[in-house]
N, C-alpha and C positions, 0 to 999 in steps of 0.2 A: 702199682700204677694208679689205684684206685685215689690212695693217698695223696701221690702227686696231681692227680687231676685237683682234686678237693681242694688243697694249696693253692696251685693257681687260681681255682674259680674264685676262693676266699679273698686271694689277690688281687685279679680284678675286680671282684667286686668294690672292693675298700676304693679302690685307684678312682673309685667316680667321684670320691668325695676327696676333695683339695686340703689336707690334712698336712699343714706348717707349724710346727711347735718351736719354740724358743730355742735356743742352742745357745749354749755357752760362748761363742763366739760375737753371737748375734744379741745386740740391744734393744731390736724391736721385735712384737711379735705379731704377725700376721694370724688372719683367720682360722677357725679350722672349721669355719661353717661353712657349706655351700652357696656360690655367688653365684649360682647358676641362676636366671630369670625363671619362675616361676610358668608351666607351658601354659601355653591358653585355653581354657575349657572349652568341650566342641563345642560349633556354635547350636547344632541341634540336639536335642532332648532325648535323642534316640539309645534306650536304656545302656546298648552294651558299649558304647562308644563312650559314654557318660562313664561308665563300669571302668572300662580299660584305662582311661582320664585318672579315677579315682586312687586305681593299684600304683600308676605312676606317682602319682603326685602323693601316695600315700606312703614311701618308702624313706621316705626322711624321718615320718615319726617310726616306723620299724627300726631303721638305725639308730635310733636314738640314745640307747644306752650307749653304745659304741661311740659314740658322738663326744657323749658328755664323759663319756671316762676318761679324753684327751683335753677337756678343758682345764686352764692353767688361770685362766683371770676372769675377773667380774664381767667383763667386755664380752668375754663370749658366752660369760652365761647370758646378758643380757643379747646379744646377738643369736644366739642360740632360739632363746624363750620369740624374740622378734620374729625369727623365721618362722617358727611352728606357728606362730599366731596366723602371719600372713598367709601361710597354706593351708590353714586350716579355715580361716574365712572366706579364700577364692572356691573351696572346697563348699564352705555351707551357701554361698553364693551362686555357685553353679546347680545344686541340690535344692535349693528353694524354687530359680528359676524353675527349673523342670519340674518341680511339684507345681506347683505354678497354671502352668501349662499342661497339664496333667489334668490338674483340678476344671480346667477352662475346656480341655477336651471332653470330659465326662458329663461339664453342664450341657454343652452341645449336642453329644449322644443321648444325655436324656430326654430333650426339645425335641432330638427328632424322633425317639421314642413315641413321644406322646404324639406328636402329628402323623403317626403311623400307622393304618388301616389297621384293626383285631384282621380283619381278613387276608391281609397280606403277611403271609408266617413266614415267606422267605426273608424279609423285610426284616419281621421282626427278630428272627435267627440271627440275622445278619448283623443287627444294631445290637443283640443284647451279649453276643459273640466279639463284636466291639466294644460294649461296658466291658466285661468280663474283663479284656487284654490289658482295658485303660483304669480297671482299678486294682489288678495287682500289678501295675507299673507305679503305680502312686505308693499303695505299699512297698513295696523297694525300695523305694524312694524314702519312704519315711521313714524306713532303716536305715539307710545309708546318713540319714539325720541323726537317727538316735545312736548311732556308729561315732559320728562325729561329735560328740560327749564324753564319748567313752574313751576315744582316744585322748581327750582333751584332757581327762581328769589321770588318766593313765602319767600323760606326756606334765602335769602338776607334779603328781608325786616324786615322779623320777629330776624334775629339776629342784623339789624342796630336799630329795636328798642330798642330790649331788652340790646343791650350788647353797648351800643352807646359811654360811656365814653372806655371800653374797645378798640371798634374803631378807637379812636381819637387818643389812646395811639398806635395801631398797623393799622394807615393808611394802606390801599390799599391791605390786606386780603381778606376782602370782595370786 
C-alpha cells in the first residue's frame, strides 16, 4: 500500500509540470518547461507569508534535475536556464524589498529609541522588544539572500552538465 501510495504521490507530483517530448510521429517539439506565470510575491513583508511565497516558487529549482534530464534540444535548455533566471530574480526582488523595509523599520525603532525617556522602561522594553523582532527578520532575510546564490550556482552546474555542447554553442549565458 505504502508503495502504491508513493507512485501515485510521485505521479502527481511530476503531473504539475507539462512534460511533452518528441515522438516519432510528431515533427515538432513542444516545451517541457513550465508555462505556468510566475505567482505574485505577497504584497506585505510579513516574514512567513514571504517564506511560504519562497517554497512555492522555489520548487522548480528543486525539480530541476528531473527537468533537465527530459531535455532534448538547445531550445529548452535555453528555455530552461530563462525560467530559473526569472524566478530567481522575482525571488531576490521580493527578498530586497522586504530587507528593505526591514532596514527602514529598525531605523524607525531606533528614533524612537532615542526620543524615549531612560524613565520610561515600559517604553523602552517595548521598542527594544521591537528591534530584537525587526532585526532577526532582516537576518532571515538575508539568508534567504544568500540562499538565493547558492541555488543559482547549484542550478549553473547542473545546466553546464547537462546542457554542455549546448554551452559551447552559446558561450558566456551561463
Amino acid at each position: 500500500i505504502n508503495a502504491e501510495y508513493g507512485d501515485r504521490h510521485r505521479e502527481d507530483h511530476f503531473r504539475s509540470y507539462p512534460i511533452h517530448m518528441a515522438s516519432s510521429s510528431s515533427s515538432t517539439i513542444t516545451t517541457i518547461i513550465p508555462s505556468t506565470p510566475i505567482p505574485p510575491a505577497p504584497y506585505s513583508c510579513e516574514y512567513n507569508d514571504l517564506k511560504l511565497w519562497l517554497k512555492d516558487v522555489r520548487k522548480e529549482n528543486d525539480d530541476l534535475i528531473y527537468t533537465v534530464n527530459k531535455i532534448s534540444t538547445f531550445n529548452q535548455c535555453d528555455e530552461l536556464w530563462n525560467r530559473l533566471q526569472s524566478l530567481r530574480q522575482a525571488r531576490l526582488s521580493a527578498i530586497e524589498r522586504c530587507i528593505t523595509e526591514t532596514q527602514h523599520k529598525l531605523t524607525d525603532i531606533t528614533q524612537k529609541r532615542s526620543n524615549t525617556l531612560p524613565t520610561d522602561l515600559d517604553g523602552l522594553k517595548k521598542i527594544k522588544s521591537e528591534e530584537f523582532v525587526a532585526k532577526e527578520k532582516l537576518r532571515l532575510l538575508e539568508n534567504d539572500r544568500d540562499l538565493e546564490g547558492i541555488l543559482e550556482s547549484s542550478a549553473k552546474k547542473i545546466m553546464k552538465k547537462s546542457c554542455r555542447s549546448y554551452l559551447d554553442i552559446k558561450a558566456g549565458n551561463l
